[in-house]
N, C-alpha and C positions, 0 to 999 in steps of 0.2 A: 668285565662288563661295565664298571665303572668308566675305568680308563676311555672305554668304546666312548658310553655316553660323552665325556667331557671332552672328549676329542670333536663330536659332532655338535655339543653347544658352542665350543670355541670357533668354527667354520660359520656355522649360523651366524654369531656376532662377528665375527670380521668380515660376513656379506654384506649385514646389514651398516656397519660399519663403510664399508666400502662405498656403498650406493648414496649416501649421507655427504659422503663427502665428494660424490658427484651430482649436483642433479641434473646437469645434460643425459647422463644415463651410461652403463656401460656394455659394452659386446662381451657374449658368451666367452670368447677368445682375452678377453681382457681379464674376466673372473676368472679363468681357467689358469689363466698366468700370475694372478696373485693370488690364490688359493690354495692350498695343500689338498686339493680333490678333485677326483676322478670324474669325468665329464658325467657318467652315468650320476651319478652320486651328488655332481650336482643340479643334475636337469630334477630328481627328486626331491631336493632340498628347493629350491626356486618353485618347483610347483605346490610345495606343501604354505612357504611365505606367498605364493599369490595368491591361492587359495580363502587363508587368513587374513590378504589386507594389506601385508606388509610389502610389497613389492608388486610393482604391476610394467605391464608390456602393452605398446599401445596397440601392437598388429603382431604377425606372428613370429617373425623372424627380427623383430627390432629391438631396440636397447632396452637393458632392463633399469625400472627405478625402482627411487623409493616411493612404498603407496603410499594411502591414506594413512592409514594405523602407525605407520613407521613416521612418517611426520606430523604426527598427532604426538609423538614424543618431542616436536623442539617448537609445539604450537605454542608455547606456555614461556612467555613472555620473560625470559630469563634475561639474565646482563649477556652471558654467555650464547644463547641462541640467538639474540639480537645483534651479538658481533660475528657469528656464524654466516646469519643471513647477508649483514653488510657486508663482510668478506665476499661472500660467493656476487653480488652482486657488482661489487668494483673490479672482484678478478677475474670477471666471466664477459666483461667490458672492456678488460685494459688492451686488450692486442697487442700485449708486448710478445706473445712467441713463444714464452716460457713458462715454467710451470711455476702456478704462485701458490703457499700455504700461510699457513694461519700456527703458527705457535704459541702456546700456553704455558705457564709454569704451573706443575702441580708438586706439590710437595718438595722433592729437591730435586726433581727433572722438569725437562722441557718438552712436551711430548705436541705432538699433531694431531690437530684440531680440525682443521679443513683443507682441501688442498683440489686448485685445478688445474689438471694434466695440458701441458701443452699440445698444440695439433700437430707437430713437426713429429714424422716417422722416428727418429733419433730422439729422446727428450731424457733428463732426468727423473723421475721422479721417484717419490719416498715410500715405500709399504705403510699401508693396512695398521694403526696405530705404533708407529715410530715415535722411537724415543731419542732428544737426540743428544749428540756426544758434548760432555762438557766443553770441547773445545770448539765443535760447533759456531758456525757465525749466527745462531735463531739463539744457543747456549750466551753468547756473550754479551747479547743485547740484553737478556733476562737476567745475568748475573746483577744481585744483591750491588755488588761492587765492580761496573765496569772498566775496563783499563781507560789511562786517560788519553791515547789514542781514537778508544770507540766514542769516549764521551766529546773529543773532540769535533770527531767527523759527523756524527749523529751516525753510525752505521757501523758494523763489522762485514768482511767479505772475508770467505775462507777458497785457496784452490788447492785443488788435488789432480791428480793426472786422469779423472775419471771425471771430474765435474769441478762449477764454482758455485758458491755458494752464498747469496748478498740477504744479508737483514735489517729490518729496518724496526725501531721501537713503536709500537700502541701505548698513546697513555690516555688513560681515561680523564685524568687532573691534566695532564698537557705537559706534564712536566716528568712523573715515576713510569716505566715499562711495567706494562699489565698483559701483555701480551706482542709480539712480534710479526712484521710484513716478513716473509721468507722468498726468495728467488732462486732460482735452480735450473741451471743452463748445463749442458753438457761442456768438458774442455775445450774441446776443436773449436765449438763454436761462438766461444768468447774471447774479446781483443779489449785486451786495457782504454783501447777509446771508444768504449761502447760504453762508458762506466758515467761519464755524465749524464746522457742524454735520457740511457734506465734510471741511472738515480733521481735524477729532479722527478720526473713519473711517477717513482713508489714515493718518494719522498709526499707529491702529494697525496698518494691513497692513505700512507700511513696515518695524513692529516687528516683527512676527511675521517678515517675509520675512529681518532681519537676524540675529532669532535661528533659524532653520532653518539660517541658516547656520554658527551658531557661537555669534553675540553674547553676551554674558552680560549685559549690559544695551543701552540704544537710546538715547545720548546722540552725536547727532552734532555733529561738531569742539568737544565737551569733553574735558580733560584726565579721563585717568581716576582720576584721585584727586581731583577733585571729590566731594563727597558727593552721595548720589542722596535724594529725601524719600521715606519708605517708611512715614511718621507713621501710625497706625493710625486709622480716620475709617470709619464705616458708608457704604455707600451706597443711593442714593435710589431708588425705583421707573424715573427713566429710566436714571440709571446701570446698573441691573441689568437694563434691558431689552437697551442698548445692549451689556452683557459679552455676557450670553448669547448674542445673536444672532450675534454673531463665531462660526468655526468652532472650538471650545472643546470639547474630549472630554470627557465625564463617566462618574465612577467610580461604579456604581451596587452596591450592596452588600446583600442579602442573605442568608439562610440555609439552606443543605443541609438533608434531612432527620436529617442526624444531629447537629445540630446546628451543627455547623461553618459559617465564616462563608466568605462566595462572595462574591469581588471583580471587577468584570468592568467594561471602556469599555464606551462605549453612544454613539450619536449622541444629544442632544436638542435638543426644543423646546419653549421655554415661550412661554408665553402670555397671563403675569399673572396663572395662578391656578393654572396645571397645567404638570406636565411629561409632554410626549409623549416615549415611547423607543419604538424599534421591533429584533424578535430576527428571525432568521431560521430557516429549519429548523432543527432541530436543536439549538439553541443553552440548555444547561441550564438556564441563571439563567430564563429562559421558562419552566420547568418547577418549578423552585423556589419561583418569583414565585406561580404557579397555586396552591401547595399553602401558600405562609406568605406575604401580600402586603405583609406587614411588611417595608419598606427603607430604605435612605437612601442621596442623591444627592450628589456631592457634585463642584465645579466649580472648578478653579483656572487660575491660571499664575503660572510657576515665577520671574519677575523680574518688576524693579517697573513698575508699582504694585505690584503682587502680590494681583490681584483676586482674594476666592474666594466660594462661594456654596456654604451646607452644608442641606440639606433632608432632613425626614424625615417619613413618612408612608406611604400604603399606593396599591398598587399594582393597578389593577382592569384587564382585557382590553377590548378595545374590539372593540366592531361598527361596520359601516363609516357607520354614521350618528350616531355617538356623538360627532365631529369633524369640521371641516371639509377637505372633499373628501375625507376617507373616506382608506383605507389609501394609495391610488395615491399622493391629491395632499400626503400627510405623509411617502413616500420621496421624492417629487420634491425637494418643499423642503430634505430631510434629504441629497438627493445633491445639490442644489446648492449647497448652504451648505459642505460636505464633502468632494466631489469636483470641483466647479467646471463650467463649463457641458458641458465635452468628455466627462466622468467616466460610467461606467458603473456599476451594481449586477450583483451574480450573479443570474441568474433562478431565482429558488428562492421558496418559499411563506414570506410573512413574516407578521407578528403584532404589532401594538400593542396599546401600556398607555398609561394616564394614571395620572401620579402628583400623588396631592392631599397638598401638603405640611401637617403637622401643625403641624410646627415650620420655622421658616425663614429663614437668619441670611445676612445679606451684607456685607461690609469688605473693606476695603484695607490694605494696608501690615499691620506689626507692633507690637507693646508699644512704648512709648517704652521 
């Protein structure tokens, strides 16, 4: 009877477990496939956690999540559930294809923290709290002592005839790994020159997720008085494709009627000639924009390189055939780049603009 029991609490936590580390949600067919249980057995277990809170379905035949009660567990402002959420947020945004997790070192392993499944029918992915192998590329970036290969490259990649495996270090000081970027592509469908174009990519998530946490810059196992290059240098139409498309707030600026100047974030999206923003009810600079479409855009981040992007020009409303997919499919993109695959909008009546820049200046770094 024991056994019984502890056999069906361990199911429970690797549901709940599972659903935690999706929050797009997953298909009956998906729990059945990483579970040790019987479809009956668990359409009982699922009704007993909806029941209680812990999991819920939005309609009847749809993905199942985590509910209320079960993310009332990572509500509580932790280091750790704040690099949860930032994870799930960048990886649920990146559109690289593959499946990205989240590694931890806990005591003398390396175990999985969060992980999002790629959409490709074929993909990698890891089980239901994995641990992973010393030799591990998520293992080598956590070791105490990495070789001076990993330390070199800023990264380990491991292949196998079944998958490759790319990691990249978290550091919360910008410089010690506290945790790990993971990537996980099946073999076939990886070629040695696909290895810059992902790396630079996670290279910046891993940045962003170290300075969320603190960082002040993203140099891992350098000394921090090393000099970092911040040389000032233009960049090129794909470098400015590639800033922007990162989750990057922009400060969009405008004019009251009374002349006074109106400063306000904005989500955007450019598109090599325009920048889409979208307001929502109520939201004044909408109203300002309508009466003076006179603005200017403007896009940074605050360590190095220290990309920024300064635009100015004028601002016109859009009808929903004025862009591609129209209002819907420009908050999709705008909540997935932004809030990640799990992320919600308030349901409220929204409005885009396209901004045609007049002027338009992009660099890196500072004066010598």
């Amino acid at each position: 009877m024991e056994t019984e029991s502890s056999s069906s609490i361990e199911r429970a936590l690797g549901l709940l477990e599972l659903l935690l580390e999706r929050p797009q949600g997953a298909e009956l067919a998906d729990l059945l496939s990483r579970l040790d249980i019987s479809r009956s057995s668990l359409f009982v277990l699922l009704g007993t956690l909806k029941r209680l809170g812990y999991v819920e379905q939005s309609e009847r035949r749809g993905r199942y999540r985590a509910g209320p009660r079960l993310l009332a567990w990572r509500s509580q402002a932790s280091p750790l559930a704040e690099l949860q959420t930032a994870f799930y947020q960048e990886a649920g945004a990146a559109s690289l294809g593959e499946t990205l997790a989240l590694a931890l070192p806990l005591n003398d392993e390396v175990i999985l923290a969060a992980q999002v499944e790629s959409s490709e029918q074929v993909r990698s992915v890891y089980p239901a709290g994995h641990r992973f192998k010393p030799e591990s590329a998520a293992a080598q970036v956590l070791t105490p002592s990495p070789s001076a290969g990993v330390r070199r490259r800023g990264y380990a990649v491991v292949h196998d005839a079944q998958s490759v495996e790319l990691a990249l270090p978290i550091c919360a000081d910008g410089q010690t790994p506290n945790a790990a970027l993971v990537m996980s592509a099946p073999a076939f469908r990886w070629r040695k020159a696909h290895l810059s174009g992902v790396l630079l990519r996670l290279r910046e998530m891993a940045a962003r997720l170290s300075y969320r946490q603190g960082a002040l810059r993203y140099t891992p196992w350098l000394p921090t008085t090393q000099p970092t290059d911040i040389a000032q240098r233009p960049l090129d139409p794909k470098a400015i494709r590639a800033f922007l498309a990162a989750p990057w707030v922009a400060r969009l600026a405008c004019l009251r009627p009374d002349g006074a100047p109106h400063v306000v974030p904005v989500w955007q999206e450019w598109d090599g000639r325009h920048f889409f923003v979208a307001a929502w009810q109520g939201s004044l600079w909408a109203t300002y924009v309508l009466a003076n479409p006179n603005v200017s855009l403007s896009v940074d981040e605050p360590w190095p390189p220290l990309r920024r992007v300064l635009a100015r020009g004028q601002a016109a409303p859009l009808q929903e055939s004025d862009f591609p997919g129209g209002l819907a499919g420009l908050l999709e993109r705008l909540r997935r780049r932004y809030l990640g695959a799990g992320g919600r909008l308030a349901q409220t009546t929204w409005q885009a603009f396209r901004i045609t820049p007049a002027t338009f200046t992009a660099w890196q770094g500072l004066p010598a």
